[in-house]
C-alpha positions in Angstrom: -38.4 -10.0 -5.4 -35.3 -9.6 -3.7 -32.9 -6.8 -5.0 -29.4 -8.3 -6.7 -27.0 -5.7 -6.1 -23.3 -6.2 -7.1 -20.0 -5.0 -5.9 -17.6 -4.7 -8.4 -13.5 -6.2 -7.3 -10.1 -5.3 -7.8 -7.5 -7.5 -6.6 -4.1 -6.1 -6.0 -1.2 -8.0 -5.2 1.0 -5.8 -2.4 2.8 -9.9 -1.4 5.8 -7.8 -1.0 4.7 -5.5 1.6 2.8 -8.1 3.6 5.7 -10.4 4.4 7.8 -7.3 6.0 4.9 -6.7 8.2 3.1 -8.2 11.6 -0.3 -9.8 9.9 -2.0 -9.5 13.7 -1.6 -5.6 14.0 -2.9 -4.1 10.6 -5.3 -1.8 11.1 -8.6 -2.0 8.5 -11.3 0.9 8.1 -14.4 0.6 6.0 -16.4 4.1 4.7 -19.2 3.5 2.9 -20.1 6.9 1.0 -23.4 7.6 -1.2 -23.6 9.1 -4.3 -23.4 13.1 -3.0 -20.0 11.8 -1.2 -21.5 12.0 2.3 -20.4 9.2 4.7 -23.0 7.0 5.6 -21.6 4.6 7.4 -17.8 4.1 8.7 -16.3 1.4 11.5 -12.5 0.2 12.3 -11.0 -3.0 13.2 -7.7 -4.6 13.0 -6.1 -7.7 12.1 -5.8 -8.7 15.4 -10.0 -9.7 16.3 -9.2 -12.4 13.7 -10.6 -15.7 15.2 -8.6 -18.3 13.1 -4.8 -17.8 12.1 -3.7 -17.4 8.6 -1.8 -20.4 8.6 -5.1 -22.1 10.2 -7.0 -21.0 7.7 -4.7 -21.7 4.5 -4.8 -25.2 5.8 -8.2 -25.6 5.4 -8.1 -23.9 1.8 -5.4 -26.5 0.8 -6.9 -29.8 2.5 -9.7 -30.5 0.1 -8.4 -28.9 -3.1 -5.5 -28.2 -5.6 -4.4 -24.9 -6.2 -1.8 -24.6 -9.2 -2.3 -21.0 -10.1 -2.3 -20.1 -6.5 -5.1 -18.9 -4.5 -7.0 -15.7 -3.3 -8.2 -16.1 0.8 -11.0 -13.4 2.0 -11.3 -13.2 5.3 -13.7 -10.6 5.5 -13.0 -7.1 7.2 -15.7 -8.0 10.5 -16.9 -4.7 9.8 -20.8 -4.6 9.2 -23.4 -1.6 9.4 -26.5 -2.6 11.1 -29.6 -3.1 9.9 -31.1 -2.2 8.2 -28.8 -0.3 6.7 -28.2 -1.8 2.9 -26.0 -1.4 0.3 -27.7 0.3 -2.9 -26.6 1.5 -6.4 -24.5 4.4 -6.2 -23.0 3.9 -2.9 -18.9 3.6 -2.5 -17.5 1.4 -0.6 -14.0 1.9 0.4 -11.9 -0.5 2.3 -7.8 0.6 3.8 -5.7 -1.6 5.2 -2.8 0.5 7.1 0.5 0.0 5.5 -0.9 -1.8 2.8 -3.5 0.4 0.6 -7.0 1.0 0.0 -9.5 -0.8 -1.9 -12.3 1.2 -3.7 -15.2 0.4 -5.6 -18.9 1.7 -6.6 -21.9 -0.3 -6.0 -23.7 -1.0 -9.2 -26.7 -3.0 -10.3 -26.7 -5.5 -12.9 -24.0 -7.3 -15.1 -23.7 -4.5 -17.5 -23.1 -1.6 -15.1 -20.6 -4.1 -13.2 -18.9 -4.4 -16.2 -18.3 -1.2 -17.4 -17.5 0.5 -13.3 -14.6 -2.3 -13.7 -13.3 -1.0 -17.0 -14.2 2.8 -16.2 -12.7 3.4 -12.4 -12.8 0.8 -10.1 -9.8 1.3 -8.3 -7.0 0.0 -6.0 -5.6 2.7 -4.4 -2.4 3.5 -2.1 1.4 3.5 -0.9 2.0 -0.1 -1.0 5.6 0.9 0.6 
């Protein structure tokens, strides 16, 4: 049986900060840290090694459906440790976009323990200005 492990979001809106800034130079750094703190994996990229514009890829987001309340487009960060390295329970993953902030959250197991890191400390971090 396949292990279900889920990562808990936060979405924070920093629309203000983006606009003022160049979308193909932001840098991105993911740390993933266990549960003693330790770094066990880390990697960079930027905004730059995206394959498909933003405009590109909004266009395909609006072509098949309707989007009253606005919409939410992941790109991904392109940053993946390799196998067979795995996420587990207890783990922290911890995403920063430069200029923008930094996106944390713990790795949990279940609905319940998802639940409870989003009202007990899931976090979105940083200087948005």
């Amino acid at each position: 049986m396949a292990k279900i492990l889920m990562v808990t979001e936060t979405i924070a809106t920093y629309a203000n900060v983006i606009v003022r800034r160049d979308l193909y130079d932001l840098g991105i750094e993911l740390t993933i840290t266990g549960r003693d703190g330790s770094v066990e994996w880390t990697g960079t990229a930027s905004t730059s090694q995206l394959r498909r514009r933003f405009d590109e890829l909004v266009g395909y987001l609006m072509r098949a459906d309707i989007h009253p309340d606005g919409a939410v487009l992941s790109t991904g960060t392109c940053l993946v440790p390799p196998a067979p390295f795995t996420l587990e329970e207890g783990h922290t993953v911890r995403i920063t976009v430069t200029g923008i902030g930094t996106l944390e959250n713990p790795v949990v197991r279940g609905l319940a323990a998802m639940v409870s890191a989003r009202d007990n400390g899931s976090s979105a971090a940083g200087d948005p200005l």
